[in-house]
GUFIDO-817820 format. One record per residue (C-alpha): y negated, x, z; residue in three letters; residue number from 1. Coordinates in steps of 0.05 Angstrom, whole numbers, plus 32768, in hexadecimal, padded with zeros to 4 digits. Example, Ala and Ser with C-alpha at 12.3 -4.5 7.8 and 13.67 -1.06 7.14 Angstrom:
<pts>
> 805A 80F6 809C ALA 1 .
> 8015 8111 808F SER 2 .
</pts>
This chain:
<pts>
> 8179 765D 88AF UNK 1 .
> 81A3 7638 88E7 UNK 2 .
> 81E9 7650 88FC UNK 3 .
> 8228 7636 88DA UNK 4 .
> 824E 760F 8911 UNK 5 .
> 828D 762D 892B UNK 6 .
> 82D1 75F9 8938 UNK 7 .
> 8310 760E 894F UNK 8 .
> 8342 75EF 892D UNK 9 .
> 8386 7612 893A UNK 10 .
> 839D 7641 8981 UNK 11 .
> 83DB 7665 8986 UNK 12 .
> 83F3 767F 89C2 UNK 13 .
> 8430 76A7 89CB UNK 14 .
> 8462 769B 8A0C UNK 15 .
> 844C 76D4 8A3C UNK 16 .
> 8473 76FD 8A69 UNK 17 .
> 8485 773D 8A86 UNK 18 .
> 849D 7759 8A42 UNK 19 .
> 84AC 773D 89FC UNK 20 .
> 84E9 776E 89E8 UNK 21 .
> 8509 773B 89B7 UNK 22 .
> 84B9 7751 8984 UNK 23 .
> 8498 778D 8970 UNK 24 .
> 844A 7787 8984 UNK 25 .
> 8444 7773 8932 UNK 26 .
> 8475 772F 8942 UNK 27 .
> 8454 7723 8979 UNK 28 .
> 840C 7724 8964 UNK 29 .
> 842F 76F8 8929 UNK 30 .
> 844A 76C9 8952 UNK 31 .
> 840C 76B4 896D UNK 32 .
> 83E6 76B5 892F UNK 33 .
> 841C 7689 890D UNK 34 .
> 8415 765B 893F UNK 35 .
> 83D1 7656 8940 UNK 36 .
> 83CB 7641 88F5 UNK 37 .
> 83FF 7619 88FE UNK 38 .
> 83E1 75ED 8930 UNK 39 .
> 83A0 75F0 88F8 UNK 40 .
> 83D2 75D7 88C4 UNK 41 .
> 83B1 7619 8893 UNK 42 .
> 83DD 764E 8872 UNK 43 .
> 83C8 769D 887D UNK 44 .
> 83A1 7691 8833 UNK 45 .
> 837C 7669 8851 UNK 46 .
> 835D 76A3 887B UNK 47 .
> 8323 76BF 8863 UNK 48 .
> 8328 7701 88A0 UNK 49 .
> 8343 7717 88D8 UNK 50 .
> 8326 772C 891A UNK 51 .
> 8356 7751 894C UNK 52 .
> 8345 7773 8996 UNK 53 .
> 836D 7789 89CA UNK 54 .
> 8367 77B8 8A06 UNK 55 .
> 8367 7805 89FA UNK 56 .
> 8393 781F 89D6 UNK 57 .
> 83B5 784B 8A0A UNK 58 .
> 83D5 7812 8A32 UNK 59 .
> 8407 7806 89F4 UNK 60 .
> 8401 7854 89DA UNK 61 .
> 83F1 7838 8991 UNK 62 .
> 83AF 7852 8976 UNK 63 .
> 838D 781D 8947 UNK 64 .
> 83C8 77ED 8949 UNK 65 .
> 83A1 77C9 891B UNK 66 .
> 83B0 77F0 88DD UNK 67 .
> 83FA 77DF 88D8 UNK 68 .
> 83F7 77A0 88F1 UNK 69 .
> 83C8 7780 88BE UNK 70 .
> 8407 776C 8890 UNK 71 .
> 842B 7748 88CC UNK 72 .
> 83DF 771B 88D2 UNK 73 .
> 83CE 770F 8887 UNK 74 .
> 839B 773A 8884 UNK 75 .
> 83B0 7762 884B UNK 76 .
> 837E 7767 8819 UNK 77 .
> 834B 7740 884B UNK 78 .
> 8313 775B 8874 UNK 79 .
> 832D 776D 88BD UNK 80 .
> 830B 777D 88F7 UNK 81 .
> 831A 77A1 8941 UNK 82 .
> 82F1 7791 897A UNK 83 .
> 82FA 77B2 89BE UNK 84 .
> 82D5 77AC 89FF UNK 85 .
> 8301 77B4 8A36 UNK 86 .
> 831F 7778 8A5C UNK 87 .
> 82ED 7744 8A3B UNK 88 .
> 8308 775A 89FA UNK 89 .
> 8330 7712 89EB UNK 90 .
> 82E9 76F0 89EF UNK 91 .
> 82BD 771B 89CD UNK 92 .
> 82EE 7723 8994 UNK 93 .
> 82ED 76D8 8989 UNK 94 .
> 82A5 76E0 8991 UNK 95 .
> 82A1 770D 8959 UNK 96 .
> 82CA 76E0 892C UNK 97 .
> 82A1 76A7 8939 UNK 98 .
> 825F 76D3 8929 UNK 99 .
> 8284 76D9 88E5 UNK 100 .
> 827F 768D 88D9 UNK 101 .
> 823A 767E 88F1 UNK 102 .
> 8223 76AF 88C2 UNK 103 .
> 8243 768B 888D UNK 104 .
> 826A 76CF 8880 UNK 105 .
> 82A3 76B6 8882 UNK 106 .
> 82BC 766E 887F UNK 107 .
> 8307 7675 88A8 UNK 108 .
> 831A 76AF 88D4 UNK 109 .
> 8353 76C0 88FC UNK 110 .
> 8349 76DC 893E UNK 111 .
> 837A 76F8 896C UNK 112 .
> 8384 772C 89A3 UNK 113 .
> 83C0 7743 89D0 UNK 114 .
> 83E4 7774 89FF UNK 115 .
> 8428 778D 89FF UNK 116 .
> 841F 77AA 8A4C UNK 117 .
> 846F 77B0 8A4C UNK 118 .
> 846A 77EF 8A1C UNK 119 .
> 8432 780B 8A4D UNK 120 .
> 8425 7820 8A8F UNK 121 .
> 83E2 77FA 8A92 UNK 122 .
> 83DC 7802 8AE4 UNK 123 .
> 83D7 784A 8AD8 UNK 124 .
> 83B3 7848 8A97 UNK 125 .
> 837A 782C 8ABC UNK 126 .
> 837C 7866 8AF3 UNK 127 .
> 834C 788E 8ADB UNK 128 .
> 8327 78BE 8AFE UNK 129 .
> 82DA 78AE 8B0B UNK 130 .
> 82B6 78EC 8B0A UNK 131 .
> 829C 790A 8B43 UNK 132 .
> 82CB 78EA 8B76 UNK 133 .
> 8311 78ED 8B90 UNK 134 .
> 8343 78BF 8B57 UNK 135 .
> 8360 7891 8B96 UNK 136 .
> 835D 7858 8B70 UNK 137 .
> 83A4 7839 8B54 UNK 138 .
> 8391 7804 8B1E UNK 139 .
> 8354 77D7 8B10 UNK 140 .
> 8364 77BC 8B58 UNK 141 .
> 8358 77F4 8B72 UNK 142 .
> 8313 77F6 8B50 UNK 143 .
> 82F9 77AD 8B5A UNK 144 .
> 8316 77A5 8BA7 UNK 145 .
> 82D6 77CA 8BC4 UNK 146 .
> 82AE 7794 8B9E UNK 147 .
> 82D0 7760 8BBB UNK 148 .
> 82C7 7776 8C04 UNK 149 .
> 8279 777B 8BF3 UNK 150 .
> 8282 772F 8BD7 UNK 151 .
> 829D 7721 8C1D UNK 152 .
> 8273 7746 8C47 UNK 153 .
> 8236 772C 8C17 UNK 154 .
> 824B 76DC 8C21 UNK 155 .
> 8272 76DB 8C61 UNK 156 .
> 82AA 76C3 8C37 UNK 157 .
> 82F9 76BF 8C60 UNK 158 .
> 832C 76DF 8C4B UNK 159 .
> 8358 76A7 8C32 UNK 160 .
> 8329 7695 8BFC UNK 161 .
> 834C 76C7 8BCC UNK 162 .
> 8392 76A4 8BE1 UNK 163 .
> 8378 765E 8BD7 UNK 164 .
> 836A 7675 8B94 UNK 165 .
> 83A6 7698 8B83 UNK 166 .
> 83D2 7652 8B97 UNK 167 .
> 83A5 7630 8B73 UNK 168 .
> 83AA 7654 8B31 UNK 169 .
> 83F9 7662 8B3B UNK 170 .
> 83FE 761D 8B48 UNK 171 .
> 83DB 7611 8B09 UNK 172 .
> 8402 763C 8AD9 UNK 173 .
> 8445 7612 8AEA UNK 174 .
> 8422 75DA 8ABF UNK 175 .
> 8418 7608 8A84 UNK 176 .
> 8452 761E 8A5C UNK 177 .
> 8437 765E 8A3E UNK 178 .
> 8424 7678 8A83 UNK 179 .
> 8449 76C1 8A95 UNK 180 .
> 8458 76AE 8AE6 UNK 181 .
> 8473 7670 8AF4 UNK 182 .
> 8481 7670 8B3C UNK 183 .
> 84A2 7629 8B50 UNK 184 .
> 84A6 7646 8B98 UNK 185 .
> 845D 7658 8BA6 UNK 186 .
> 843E 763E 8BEF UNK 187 .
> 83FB 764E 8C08 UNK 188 .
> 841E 7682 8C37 UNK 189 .
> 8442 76A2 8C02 UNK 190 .
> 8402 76BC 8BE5 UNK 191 .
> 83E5 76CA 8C31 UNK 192 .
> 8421 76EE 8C41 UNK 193 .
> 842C 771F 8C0A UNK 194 .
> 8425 776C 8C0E UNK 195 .
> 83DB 7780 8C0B UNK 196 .
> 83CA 77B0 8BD3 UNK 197 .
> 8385 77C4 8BCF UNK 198 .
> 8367 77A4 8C10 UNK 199 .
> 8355 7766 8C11 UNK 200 .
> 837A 7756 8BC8 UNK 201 .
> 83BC 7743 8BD8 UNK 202 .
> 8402 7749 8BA8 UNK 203 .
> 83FD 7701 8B94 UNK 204 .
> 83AC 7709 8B90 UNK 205 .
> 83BE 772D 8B4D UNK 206 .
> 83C2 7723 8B00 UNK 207 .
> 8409 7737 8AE9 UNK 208 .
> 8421 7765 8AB2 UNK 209 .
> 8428 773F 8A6D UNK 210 .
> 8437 773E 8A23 UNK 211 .
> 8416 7714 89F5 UNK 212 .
> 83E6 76F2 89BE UNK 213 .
> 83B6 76C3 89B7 UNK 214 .
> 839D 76B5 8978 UNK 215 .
> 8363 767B 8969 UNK 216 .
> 834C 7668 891E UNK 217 .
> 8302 7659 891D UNK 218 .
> 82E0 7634 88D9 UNK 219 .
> 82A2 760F 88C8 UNK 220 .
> 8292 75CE 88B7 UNK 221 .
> 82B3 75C7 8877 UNK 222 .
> 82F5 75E5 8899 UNK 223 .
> 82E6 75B1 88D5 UNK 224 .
> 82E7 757B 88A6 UNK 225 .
> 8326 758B 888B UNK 226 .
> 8349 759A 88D3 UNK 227 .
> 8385 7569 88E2 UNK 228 .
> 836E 755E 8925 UNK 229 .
> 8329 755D 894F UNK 230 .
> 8306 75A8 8954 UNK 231 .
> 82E9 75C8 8992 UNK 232 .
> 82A3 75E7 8982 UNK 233 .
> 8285 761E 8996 UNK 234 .
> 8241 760A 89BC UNK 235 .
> 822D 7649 89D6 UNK 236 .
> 824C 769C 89CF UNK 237 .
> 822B 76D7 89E7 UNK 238 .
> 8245 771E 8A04 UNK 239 .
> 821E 7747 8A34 UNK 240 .
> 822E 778F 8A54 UNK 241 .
> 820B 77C5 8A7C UNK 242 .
> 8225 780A 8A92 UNK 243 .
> 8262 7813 8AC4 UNK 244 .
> 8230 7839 8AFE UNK 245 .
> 81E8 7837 8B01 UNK 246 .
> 81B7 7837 8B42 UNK 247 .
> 81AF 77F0 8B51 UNK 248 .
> 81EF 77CF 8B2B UNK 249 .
> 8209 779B 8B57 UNK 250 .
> 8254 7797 8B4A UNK 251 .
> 8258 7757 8B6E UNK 252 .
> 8230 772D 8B49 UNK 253 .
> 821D 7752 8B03 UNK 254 .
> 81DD 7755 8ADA UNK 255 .
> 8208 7750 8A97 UNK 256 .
> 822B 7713 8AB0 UNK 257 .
> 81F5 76E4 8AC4 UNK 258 .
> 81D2 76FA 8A80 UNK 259 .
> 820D 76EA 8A57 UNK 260 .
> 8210 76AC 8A7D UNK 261 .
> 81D1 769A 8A79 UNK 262 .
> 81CC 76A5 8A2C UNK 263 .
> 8206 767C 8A1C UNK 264 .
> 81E0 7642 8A43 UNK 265 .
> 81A7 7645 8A1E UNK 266 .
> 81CF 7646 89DB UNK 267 .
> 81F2 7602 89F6 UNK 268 .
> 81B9 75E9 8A0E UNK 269 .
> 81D8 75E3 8A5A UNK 270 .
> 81A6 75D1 8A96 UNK 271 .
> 81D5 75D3 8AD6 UNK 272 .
> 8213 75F0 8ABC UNK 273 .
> 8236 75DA 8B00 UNK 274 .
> 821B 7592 8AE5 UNK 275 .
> 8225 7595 8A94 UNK 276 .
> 8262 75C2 8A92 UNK 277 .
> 82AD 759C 8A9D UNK 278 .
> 82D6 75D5 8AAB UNK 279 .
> 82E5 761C 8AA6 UNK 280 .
> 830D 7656 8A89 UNK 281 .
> 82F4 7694 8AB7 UNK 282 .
> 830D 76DB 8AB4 UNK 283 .
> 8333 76E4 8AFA UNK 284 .
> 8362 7722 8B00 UNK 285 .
> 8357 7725 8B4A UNK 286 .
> 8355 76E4 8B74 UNK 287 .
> 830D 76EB 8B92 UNK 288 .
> 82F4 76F0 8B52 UNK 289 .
> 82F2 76A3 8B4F UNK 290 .
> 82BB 769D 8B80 UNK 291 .
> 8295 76E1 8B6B UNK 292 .
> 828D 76C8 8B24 UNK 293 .
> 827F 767A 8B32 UNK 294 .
> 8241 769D 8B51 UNK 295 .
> 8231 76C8 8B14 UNK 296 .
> 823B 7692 8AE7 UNK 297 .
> 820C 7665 8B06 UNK 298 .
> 823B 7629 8B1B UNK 299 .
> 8225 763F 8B73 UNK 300 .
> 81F3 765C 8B8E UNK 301 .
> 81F3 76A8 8BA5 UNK 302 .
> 8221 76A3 8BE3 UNK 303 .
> 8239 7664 8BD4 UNK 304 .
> 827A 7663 8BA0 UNK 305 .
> 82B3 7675 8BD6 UNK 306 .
> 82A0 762A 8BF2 UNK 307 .
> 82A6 7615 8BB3 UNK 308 .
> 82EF 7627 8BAE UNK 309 .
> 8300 761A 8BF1 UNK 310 .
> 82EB 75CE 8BF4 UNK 311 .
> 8313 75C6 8BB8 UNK 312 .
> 82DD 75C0 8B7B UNK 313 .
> 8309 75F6 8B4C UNK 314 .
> 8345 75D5 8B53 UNK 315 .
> 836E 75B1 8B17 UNK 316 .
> 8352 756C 8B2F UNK 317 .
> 8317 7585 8B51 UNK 318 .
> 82CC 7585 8B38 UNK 319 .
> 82CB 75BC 8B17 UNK 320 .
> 830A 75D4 8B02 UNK 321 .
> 8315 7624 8AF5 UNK 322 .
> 8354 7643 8AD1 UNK 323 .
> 8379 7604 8AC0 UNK 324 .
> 83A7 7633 8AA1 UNK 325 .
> 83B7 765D 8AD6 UNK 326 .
> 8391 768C 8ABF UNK 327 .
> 8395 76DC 8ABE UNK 328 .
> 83B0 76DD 8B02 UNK 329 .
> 83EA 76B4 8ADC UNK 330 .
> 83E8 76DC 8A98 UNK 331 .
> 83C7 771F 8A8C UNK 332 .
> 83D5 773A 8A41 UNK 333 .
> 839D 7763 8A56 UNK 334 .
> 837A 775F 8A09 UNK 335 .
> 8385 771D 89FF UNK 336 .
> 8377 7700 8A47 UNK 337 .
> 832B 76FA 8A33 UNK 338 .
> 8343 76CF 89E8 UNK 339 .
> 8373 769F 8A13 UNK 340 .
> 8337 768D 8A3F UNK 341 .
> 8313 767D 8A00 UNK 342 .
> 8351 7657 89E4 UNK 343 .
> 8369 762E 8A24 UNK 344 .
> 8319 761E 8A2B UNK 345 .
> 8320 75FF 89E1 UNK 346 .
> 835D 75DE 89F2 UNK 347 .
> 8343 75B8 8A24 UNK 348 .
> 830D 759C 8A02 UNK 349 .
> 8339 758C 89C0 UNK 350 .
> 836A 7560 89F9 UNK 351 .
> 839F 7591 89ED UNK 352 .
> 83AE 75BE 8A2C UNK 353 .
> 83EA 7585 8A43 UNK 354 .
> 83FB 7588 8A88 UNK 355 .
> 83B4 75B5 8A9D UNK 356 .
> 8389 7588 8A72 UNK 357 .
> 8351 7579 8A9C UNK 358 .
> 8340 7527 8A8F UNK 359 .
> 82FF 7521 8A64 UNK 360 .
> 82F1 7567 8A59 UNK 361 .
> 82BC 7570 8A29 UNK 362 .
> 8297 75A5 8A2F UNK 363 .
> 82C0 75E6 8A4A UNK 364 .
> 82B2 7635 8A5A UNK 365 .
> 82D7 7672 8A49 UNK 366 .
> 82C9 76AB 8A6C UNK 367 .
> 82DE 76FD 8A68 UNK 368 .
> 82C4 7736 8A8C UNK 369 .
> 82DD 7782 8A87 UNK 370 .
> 82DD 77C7 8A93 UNK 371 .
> 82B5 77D3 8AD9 UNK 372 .
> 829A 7787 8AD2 UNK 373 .
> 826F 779E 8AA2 UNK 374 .
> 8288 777B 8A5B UNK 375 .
> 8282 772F 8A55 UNK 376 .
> 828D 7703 8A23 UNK 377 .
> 828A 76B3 8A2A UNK 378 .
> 8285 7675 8A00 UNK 379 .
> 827C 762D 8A0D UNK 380 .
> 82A1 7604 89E8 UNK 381 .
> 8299 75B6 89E3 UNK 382 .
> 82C1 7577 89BA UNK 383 .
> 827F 7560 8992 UNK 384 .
> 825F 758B 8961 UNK 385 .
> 821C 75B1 896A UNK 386 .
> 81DC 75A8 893E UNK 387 .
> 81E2 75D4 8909 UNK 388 .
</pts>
């Protein structure tokens, strides 16, 4: 039997920032989800379940928020599920809801994830010891900066890349109105000039802190048919991982990643993705990520993605556009930053993203990686509706 297509018909986002005190984490996770049925024109009956992630449950020091906060998302009396893999957890929790529908388990689901990083101390949360080795590392910077030094030693890559990336995306997120950091005074230097934090990732190189929700709701055909306005479809999902240390794990350019990548491709039916694919949503925390995944992804050759970003292709009017939105270095709810990928990649192709809509985008990628870059989750979504 063939899959059910999967539409998304409604996205809700919530306004993020540094720290929602006026909600509980139940109004905000509502907020997002009442906007995202909203913008579907459906009522929470309507919902046949809910799907919620987030990132682990230490960074907010709730265990299984999702118990209490079924009531505030409808989901009393409905089938509910929690998904969690790390940072990816935004995409592979809409991933899971939209496994629901091609099924044909269910016919409408409500997806959402968020963070509430004000109610946290996530820097520290993620300061774990390793085993077997001194704990000097101070965040997930601290973690990923080594990788990025063997990106640059690997390519030959300068050092402004990162910066050119961070204007870029900054730049970006002053055309979105849901974006956490809007910084009308950002220059080039700025970004060159601020403190250095885990060598070579710089202050402005980095994601910020954030609260907030996404929320998406996915349907079939029928609930396509009945949507007030045109859907995005889901062309291609798949998730991938592989441990956080094994001999031979290259932490530049992951197994997991290209595999994920690769799947979702063949689902969509995508030749040259640099070719077939308009634009995309991509998982960047830290600013050389850009380059290091447009490599993984298979949109440049090995070597070849920090040219990529520095002769202009990623940017808002450039060939391929990447992070439209600003992307996480602009907003980090760290457990929904994966789910707002998804969403802003759906946005574009339904013509709704306003001032970062990217002209005649119509086929678009989300993209979320986590834990040690060794979670992904991605989906291509397009404006025209697959073979069933």
């Amino acid at each position: 039997m063939s899959k059910e297509p999967v539409a998304v018909v409604g996205i809700g986002q919530t306004k993020h920032m540094a720290a929602r005190r006026d909600v509980s984490i139940a109004g905000l996770v509502r907020e997002a989800a009442r906007a995202a049925l909203d913008d579907a024109e459906l009522t929470w009956a309507a919902v046949d379940a809910v799907v919620i992630g987030k990132a682990p449950d230490f960074f907010e020091g709730v265990m299984m928020p999702e118990l209490y906060l079924a009531d505030a998302l409808g989901a009393v009396g409905k089938p509910m599920l929690r998904v969690h893999t790390a940072g990816s957890v935004g995409g592979s929790t809409a991933l899971v809801a939209a496994n629901l529908i091609a099924a044909r388990v269910h016919g409408t689901v409500l997806t959402l994830a968020f963070e509430k990083q004000s109610e946290s101390n996530a820097m520290w949360g993620l300061s774990l010891p390793i085993p077997f080795q001194q704990p000097l590392l101070a965040g997930a910077g601290g973690f990923f900066a080594p990788h990025v030094r063997a990106y640059m030693r690997r390519t030959g890559a300068p050092d402004h890349i990162g910066s050119l990336v961070a204007y870029k995306d900054r730049r970006n997120a002053l055309k979105n109105p849901y974006a956490h950091l809007h910084e009308h005074d950002i220059t080039l230097e700025k970004v060159r000039s601020s403190p250095m934090l885990w060598d070579p990732i710089r202050y402005s190189e980095t994601c910020p802190s954030s609260d907030g929700a996404c929320a998406m709701v996915l349907t079939d055909r029928a609930g396509a048919a009945r949507a007030p306005r045109p859907p995005a479809w889901m062309l291609g999902g798949a998730m991938r991982s592989e441990p956080t240390l094994f001999a031979g794990k290259d932490f530049v350019s992951p197994r997991a990643g290209k595999d994920c990548a690769a799947d979702v491709y063949r689902q969509a039916q995508i030749a040259d993705p640099r070719r077939d694919i308009d634009a995309v949503e991509m998982y960047v925390p830290f600013s050389w990520y850009e380059p290091m995944w447009l490599e993984n992804l298979g949109f440049a050759d090995e070597g070849e993605g920090w040219k990529l970003t520095e002769s202009g292709v990623t940017e808002l009017d450039g060939d391929l556009p990447v992070n439209m939105s600003g992307g996480v270095l602009s907003t980090n709810p760290i457990g929904a930053s994966g789910m707002i990928r998804f969403a802003e990649a759906a946005l574009q192709v339904r013509g709704q993203a306003g001032e970062h809509q990217v002209d005649g985008a119509r086929r678009v990628l989300g993209h979320a990686y986590g834990g040690g870059s060794q979670f992904f989750s991605m989906w291509l979504v397009g404006s025209e509706r697959p073979n069933a």
